[in-house]
PDB file of N, H, CA, C and O in Angstrom:
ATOM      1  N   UNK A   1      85.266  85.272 100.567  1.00  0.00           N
ATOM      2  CA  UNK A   1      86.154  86.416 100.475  1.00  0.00           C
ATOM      3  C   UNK A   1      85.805  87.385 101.613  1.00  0.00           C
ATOM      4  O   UNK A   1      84.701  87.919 101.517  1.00  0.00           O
ATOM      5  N   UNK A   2      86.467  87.660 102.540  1.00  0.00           N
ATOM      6  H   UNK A   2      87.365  87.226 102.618  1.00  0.00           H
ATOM      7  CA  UNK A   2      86.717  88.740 103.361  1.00  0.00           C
ATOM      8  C   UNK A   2      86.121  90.201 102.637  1.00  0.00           C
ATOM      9  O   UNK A   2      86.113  90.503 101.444  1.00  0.00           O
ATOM     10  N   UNK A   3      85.618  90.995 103.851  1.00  0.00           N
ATOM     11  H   UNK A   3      85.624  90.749 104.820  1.00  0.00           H
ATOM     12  CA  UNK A   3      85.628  92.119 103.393  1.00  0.00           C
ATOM     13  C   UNK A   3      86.690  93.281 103.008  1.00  0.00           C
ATOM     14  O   UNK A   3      86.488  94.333 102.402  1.00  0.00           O
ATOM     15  N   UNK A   4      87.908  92.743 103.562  1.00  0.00           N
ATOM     16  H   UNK A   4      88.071  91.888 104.054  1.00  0.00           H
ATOM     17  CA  UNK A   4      89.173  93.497 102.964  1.00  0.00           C
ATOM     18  C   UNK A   4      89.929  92.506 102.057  1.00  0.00           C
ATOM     19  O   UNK A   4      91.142  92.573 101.863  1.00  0.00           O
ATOM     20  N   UNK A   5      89.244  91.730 101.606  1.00  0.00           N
ATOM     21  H   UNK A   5      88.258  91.675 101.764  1.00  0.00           H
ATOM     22  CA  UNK A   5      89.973  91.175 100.327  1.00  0.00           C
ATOM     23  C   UNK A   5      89.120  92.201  99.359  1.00  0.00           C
ATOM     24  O   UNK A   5      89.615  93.047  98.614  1.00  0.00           O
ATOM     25  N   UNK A   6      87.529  91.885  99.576  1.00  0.00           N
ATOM     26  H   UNK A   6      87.127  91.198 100.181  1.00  0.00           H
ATOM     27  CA  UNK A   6      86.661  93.197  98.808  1.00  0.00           C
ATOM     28  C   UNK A   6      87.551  94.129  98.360  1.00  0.00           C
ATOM     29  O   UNK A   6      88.065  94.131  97.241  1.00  0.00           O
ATOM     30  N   UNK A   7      87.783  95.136  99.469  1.00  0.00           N
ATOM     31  H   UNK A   7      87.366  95.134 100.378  1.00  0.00           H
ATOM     32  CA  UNK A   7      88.164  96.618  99.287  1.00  0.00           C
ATOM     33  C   UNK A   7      89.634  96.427  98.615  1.00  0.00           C
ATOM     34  O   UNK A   7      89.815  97.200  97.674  1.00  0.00           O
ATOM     35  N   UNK A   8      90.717  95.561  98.904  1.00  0.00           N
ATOM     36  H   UNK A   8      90.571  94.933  99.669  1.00  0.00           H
ATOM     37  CA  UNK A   8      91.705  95.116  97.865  1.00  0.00           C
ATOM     38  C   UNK A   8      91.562  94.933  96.371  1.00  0.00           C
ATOM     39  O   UNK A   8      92.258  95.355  95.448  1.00  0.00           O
ATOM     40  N   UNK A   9      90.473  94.190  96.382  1.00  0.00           N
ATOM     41  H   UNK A   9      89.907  93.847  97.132  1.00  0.00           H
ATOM     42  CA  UNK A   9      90.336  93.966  94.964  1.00  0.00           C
ATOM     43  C   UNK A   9      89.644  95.482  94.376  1.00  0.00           C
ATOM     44  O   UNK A   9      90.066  95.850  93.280  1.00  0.00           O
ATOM     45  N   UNK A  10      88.704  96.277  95.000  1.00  0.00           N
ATOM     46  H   UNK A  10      88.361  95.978  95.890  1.00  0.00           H
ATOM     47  CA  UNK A  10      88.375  97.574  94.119  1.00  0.00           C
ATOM     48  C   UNK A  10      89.815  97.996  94.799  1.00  0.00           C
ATOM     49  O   UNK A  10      90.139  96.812  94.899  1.00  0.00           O
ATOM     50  N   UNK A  11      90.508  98.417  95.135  1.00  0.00           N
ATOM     51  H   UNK A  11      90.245  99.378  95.053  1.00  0.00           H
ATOM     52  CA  UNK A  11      91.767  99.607  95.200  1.00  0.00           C
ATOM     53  C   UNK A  11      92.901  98.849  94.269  1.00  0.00           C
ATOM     54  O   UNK A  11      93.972  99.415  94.483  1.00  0.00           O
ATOM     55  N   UNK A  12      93.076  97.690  93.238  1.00  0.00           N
ATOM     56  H   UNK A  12      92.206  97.230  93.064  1.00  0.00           H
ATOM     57  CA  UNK A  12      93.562  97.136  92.493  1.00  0.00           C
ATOM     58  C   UNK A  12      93.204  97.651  91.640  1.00  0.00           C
ATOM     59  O   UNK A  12      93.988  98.368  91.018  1.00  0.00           O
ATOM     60  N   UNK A  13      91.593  97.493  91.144  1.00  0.00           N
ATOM     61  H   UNK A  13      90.956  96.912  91.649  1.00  0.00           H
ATOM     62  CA  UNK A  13      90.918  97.356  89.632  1.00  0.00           C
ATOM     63  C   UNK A  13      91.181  99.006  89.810  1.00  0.00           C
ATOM     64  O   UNK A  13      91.635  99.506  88.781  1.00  0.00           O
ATOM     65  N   UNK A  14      90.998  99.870  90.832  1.00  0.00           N
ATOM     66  H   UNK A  14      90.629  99.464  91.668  1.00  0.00           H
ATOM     67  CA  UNK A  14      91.057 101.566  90.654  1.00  0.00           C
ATOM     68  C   UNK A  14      93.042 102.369  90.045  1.00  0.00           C
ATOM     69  O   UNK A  14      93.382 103.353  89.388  1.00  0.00           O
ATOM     70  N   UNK A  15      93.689 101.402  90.650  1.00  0.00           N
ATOM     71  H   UNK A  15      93.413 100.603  91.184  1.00  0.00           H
ATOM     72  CA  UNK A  15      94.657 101.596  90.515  1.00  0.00           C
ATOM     73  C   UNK A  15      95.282 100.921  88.750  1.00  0.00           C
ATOM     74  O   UNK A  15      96.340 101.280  88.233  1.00  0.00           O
ATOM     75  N   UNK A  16      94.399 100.025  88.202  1.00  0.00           N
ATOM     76  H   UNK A  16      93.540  99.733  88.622  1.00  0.00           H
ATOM     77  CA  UNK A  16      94.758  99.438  87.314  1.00  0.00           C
ATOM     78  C   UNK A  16      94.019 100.138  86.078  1.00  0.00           C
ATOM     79  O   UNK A  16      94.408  99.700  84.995  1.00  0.00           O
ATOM     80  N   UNK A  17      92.930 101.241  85.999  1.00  0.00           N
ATOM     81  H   UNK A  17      92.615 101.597  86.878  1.00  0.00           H
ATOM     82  CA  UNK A  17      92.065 101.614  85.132  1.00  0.00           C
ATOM     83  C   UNK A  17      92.096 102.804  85.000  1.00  0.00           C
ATOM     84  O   UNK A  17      91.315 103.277  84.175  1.00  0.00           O
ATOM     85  N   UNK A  18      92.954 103.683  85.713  1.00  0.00           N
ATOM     86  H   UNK A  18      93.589 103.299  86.383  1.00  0.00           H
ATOM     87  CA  UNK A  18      93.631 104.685  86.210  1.00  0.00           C
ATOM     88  C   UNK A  18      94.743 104.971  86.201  1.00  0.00           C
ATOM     89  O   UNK A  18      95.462 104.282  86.925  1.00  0.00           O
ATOM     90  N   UNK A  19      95.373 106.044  85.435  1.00  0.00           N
ATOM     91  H   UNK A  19      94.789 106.603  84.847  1.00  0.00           H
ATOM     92  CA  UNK A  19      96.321 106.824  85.425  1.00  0.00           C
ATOM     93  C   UNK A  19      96.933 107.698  86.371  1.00  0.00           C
ATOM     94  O   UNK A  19      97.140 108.886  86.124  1.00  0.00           O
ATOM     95  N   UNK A  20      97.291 107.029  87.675  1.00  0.00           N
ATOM     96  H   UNK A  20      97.123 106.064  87.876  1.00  0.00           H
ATOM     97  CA  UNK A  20      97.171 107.728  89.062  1.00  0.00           C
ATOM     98  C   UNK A  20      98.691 107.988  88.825  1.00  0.00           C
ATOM     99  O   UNK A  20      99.370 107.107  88.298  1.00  0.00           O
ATOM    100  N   UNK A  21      99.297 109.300  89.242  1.00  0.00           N
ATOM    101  H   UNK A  21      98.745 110.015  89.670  1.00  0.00           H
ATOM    102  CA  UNK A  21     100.910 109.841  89.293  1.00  0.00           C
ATOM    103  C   UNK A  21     101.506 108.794  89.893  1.00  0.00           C
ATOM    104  O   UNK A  21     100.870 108.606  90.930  1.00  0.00           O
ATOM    105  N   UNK A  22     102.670 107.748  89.781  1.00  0.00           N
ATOM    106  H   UNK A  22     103.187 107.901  88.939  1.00  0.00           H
ATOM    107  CA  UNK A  22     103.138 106.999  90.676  1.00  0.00           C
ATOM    108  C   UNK A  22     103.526 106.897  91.910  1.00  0.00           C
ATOM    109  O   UNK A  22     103.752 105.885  92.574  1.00  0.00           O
ATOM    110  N   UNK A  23     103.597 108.125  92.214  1.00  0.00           N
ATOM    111  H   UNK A  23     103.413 108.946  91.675  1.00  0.00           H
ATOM    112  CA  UNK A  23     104.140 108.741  94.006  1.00  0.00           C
ATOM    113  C   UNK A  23     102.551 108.169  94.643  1.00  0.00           C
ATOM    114  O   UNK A  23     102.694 107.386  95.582  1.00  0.00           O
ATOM    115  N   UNK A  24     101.334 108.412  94.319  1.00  0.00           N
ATOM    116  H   UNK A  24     101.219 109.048  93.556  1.00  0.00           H
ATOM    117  CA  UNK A  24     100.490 108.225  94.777  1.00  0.00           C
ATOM    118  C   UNK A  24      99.703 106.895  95.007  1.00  0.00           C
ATOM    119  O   UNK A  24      98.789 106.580  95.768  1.00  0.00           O
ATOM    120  N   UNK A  25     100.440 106.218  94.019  1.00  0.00           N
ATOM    121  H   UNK A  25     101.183 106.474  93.400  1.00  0.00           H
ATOM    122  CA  UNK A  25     100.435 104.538  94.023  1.00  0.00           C
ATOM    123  C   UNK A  25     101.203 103.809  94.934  1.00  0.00           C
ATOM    124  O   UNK A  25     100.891 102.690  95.339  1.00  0.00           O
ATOM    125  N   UNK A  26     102.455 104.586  95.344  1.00  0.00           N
ATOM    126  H   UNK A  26     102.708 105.496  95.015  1.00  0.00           H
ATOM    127  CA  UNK A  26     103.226 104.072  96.353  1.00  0.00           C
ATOM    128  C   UNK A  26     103.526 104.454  97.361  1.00  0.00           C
ATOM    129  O   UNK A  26     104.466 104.129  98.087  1.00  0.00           O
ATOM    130  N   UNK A  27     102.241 105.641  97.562  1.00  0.00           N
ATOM    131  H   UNK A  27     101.477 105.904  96.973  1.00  0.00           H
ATOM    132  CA  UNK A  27     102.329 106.024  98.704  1.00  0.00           C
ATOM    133  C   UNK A  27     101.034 104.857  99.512  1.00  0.00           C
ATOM    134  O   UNK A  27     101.032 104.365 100.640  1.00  0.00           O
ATOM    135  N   UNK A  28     100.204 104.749  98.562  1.00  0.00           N
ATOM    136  H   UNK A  28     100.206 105.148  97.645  1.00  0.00           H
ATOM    137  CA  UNK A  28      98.917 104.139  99.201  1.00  0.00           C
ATOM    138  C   UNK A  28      99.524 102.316  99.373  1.00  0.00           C
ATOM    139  O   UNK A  28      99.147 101.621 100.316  1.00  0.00           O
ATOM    140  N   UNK A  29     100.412 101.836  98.368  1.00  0.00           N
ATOM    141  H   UNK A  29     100.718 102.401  97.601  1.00  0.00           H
ATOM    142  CA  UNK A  29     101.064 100.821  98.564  1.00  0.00           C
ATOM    143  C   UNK A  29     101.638 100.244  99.834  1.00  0.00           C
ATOM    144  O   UNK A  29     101.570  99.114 100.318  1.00  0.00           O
ATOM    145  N   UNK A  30     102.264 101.431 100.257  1.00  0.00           N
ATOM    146  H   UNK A  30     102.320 102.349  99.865  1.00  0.00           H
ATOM    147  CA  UNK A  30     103.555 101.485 101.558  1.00  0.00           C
ATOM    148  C   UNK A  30     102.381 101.642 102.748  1.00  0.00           C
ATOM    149  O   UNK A  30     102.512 101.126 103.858  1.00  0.00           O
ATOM    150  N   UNK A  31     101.228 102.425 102.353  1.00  0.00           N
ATOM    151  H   UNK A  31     101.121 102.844 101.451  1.00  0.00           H
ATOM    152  CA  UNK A  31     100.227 102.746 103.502  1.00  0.00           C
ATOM    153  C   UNK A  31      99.622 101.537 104.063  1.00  0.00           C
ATOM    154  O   UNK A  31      99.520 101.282 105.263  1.00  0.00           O
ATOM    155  N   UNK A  32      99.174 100.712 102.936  1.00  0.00           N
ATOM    156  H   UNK A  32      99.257 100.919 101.961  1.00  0.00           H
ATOM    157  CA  UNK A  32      98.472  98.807 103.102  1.00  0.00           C
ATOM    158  C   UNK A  32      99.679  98.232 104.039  1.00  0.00           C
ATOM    159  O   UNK A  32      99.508  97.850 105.197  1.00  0.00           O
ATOM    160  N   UNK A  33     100.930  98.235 103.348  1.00  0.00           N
ATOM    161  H   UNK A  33     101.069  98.545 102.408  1.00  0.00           H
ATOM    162  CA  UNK A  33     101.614  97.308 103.606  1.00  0.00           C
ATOM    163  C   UNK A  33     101.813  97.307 105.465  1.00  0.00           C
ATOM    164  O   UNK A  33     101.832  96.413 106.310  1.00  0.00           O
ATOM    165  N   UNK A  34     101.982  99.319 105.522  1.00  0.00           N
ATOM    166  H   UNK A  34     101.967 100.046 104.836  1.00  0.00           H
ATOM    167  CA  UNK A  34     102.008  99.172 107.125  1.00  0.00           C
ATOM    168  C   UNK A  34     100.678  98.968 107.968  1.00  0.00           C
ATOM    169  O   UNK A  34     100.938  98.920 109.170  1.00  0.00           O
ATOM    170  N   UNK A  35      99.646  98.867 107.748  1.00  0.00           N
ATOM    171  H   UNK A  35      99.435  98.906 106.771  1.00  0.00           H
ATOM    172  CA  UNK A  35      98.441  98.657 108.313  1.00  0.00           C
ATOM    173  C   UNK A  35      97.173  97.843 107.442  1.00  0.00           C
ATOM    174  O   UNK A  35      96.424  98.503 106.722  1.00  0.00           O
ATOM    175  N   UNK A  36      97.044  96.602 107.560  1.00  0.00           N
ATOM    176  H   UNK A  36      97.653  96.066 108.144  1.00  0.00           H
ATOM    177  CA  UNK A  36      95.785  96.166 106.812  1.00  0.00           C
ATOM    178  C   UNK A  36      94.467  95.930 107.628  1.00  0.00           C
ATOM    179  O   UNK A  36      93.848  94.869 107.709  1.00  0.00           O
ATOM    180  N   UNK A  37      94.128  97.256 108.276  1.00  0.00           N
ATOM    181  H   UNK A  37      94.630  98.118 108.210  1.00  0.00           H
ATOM    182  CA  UNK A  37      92.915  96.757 108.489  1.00  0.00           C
ATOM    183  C   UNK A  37      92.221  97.419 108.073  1.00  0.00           C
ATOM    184  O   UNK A  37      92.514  98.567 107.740  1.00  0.00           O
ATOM    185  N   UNK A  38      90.669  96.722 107.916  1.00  0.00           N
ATOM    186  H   UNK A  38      90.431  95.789 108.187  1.00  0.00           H
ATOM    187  CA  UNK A  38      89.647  97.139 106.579  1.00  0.00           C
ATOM    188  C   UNK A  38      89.435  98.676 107.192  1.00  0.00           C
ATOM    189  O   UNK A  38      89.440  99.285 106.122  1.00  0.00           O
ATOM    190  N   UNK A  39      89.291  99.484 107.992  1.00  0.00           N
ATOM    191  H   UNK A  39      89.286  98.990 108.861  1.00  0.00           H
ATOM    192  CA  UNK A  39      88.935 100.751 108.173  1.00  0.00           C
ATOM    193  C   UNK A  39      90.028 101.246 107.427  1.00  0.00           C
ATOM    194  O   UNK A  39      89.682 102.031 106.544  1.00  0.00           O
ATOM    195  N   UNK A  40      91.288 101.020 107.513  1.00  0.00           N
ATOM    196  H   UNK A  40      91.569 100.383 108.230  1.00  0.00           H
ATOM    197  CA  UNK A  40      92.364 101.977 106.792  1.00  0.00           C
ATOM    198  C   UNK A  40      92.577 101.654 105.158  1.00  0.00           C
ATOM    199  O   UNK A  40      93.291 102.322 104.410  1.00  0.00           O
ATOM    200  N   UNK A  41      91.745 100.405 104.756  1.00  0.00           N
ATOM    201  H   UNK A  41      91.165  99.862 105.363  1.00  0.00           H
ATOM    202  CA  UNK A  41      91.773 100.193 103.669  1.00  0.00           C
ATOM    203  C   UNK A  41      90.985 100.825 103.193  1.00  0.00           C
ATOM    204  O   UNK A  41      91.315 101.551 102.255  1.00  0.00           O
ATOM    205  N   UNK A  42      89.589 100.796 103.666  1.00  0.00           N
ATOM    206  H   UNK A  42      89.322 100.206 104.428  1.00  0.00           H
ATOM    207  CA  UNK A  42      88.275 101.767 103.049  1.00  0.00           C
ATOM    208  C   UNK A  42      88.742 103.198 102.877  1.00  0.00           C
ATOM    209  O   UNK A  42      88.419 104.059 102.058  1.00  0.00           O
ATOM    210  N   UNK A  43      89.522 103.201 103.798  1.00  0.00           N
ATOM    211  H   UNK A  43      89.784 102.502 104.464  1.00  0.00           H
ATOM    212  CA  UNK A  43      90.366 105.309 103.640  1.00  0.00           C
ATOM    213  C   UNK A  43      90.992 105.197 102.714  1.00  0.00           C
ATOM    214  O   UNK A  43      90.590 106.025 101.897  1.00  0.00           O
ATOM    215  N   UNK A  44      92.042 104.449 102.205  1.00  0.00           N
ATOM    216  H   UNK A  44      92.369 103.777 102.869  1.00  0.00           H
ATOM    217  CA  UNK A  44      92.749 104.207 101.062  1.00  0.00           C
ATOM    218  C   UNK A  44      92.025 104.731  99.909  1.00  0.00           C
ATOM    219  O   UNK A  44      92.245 105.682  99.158  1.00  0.00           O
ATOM    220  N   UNK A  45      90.986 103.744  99.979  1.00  0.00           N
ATOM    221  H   UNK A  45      90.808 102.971 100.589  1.00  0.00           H
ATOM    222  CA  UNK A  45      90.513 103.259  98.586  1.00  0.00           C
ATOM    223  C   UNK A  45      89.495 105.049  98.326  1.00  0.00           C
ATOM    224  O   UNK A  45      89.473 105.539  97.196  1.00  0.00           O
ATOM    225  N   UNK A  46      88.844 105.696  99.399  1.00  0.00           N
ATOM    226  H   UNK A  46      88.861 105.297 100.316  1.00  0.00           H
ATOM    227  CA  UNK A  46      88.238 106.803  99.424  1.00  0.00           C
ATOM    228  C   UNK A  46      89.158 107.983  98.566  1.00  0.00           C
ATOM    229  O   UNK A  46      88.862 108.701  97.611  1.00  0.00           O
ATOM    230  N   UNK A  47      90.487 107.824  99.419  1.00  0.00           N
ATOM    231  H   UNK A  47      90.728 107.242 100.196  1.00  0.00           H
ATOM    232  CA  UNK A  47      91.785 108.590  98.437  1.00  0.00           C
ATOM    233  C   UNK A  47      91.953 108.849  97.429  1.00  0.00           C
ATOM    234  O   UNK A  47      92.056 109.967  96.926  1.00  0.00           O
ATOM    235  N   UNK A  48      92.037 107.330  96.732  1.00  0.00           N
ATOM    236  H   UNK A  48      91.953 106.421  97.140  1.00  0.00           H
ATOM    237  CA  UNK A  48      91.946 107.307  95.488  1.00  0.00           C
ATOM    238  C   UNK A  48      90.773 107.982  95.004  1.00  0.00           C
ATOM    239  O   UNK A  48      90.842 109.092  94.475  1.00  0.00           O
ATOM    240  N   UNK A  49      89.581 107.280  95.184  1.00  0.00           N
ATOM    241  H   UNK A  49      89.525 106.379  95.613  1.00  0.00           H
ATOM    242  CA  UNK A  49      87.839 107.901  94.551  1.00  0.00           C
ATOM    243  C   UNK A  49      88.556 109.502  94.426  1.00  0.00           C
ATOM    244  O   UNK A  49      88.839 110.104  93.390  1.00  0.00           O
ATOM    245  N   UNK A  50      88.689 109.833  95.488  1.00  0.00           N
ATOM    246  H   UNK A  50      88.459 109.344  96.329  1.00  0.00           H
ATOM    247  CA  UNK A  50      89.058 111.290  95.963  1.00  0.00           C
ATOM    248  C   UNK A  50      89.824 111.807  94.693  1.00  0.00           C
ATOM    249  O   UNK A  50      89.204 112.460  93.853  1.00  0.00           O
ATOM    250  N   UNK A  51      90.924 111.579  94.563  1.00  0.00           N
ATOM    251  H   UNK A  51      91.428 111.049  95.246  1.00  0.00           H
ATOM    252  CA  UNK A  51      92.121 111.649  93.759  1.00  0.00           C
ATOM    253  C   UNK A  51      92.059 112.063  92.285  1.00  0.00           C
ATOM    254  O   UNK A  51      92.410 113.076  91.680  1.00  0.00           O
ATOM    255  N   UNK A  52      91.369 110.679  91.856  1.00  0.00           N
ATOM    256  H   UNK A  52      91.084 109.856  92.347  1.00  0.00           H
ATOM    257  CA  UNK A  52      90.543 110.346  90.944  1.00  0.00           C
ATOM    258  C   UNK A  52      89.725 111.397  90.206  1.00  0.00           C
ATOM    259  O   UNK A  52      90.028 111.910  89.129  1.00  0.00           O
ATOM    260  N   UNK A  53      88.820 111.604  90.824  1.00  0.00           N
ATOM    261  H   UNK A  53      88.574 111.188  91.699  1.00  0.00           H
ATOM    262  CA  UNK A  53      87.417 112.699  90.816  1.00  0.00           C
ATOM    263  C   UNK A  53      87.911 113.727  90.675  1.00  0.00           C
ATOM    264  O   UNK A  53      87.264 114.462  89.928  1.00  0.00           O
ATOM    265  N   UNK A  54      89.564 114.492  91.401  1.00  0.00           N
ATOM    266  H   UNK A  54      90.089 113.895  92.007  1.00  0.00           H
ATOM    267  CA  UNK A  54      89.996 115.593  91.279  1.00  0.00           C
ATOM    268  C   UNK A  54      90.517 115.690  89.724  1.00  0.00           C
ATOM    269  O   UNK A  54      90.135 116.536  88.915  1.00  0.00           O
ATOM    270  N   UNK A  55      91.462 114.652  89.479  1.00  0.00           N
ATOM    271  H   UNK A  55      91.771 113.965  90.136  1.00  0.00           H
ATOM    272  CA  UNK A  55      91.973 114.508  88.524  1.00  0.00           C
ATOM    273  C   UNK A  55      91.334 114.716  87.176  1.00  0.00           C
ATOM    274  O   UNK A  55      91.881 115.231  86.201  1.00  0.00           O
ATOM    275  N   UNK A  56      90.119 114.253  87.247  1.00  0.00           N
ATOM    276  H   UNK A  56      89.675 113.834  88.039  1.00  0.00           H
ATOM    277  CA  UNK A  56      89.030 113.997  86.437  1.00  0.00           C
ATOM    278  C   UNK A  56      88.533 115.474  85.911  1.00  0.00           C
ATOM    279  O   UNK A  56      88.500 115.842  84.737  1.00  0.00           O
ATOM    280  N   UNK A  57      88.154 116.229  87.081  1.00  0.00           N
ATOM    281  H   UNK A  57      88.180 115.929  88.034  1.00  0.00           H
ATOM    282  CA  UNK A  57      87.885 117.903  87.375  1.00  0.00           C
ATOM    283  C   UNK A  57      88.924 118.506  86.662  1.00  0.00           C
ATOM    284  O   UNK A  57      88.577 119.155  85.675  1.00  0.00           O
ATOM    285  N   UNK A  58      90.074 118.451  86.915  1.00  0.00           N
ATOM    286  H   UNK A  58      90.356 117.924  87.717  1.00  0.00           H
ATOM    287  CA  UNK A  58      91.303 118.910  86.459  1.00  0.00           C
ATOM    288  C   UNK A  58      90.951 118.907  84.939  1.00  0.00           C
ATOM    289  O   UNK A  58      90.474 119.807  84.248  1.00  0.00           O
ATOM    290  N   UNK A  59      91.338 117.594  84.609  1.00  0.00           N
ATOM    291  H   UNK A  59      91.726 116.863  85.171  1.00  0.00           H
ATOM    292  CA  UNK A  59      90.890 117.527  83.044  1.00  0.00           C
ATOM    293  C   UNK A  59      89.841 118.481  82.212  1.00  0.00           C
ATOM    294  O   UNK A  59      89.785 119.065  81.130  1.00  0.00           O
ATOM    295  N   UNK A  60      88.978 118.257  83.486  1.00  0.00           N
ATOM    296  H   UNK A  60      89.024 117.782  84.365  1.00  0.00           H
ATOM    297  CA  UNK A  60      87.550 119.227  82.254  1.00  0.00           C
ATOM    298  C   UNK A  60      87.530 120.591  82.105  1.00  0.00           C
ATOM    299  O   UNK A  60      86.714 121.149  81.371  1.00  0.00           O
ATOM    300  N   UNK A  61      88.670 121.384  82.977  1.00  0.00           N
ATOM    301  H   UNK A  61      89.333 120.931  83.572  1.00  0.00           H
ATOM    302  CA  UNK A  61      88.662 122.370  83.042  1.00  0.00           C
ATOM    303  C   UNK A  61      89.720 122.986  82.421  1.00  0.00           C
ATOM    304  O   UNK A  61      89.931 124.187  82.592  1.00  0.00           O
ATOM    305  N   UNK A  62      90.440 122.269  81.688  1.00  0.00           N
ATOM    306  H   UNK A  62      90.270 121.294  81.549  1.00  0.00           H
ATOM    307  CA  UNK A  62      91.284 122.861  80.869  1.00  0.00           C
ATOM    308  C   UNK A  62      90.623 123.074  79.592  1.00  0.00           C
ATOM    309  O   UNK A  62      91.227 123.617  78.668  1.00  0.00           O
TER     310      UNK A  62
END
């Protein structure tokens, strides 16, 4: 397995275990589709972490 099959498969399992707004699923979707190389995938997948973690924050502070 490639190292951007790697980072595919975590920006799958993140997107699949996760309640991410759908705009943000298809924005990062449309982002792969126009560029797959592993540096822009690792940014992807950071997004999400990113995203994620905010989202997460969000929650605890209500």
């Amino acid at each position: 397995m490639t190292e951007l099959e790697k980072v595919s498969l975590q920006i799958s399992d993140i997107i699949s275990n996760f309640d991410f707004p759908l705009f943000i699923v298809q924005d990062v979707n449309k982002r792969l589709m126009d560029c797959q190389e592993l540096g822009y995938a690792k940014q992807q997948l950071r997004y999400l972490q990113n995203v994620k973690k905010a989202m997460l924050a969000e929650g605890d502070s209500q």
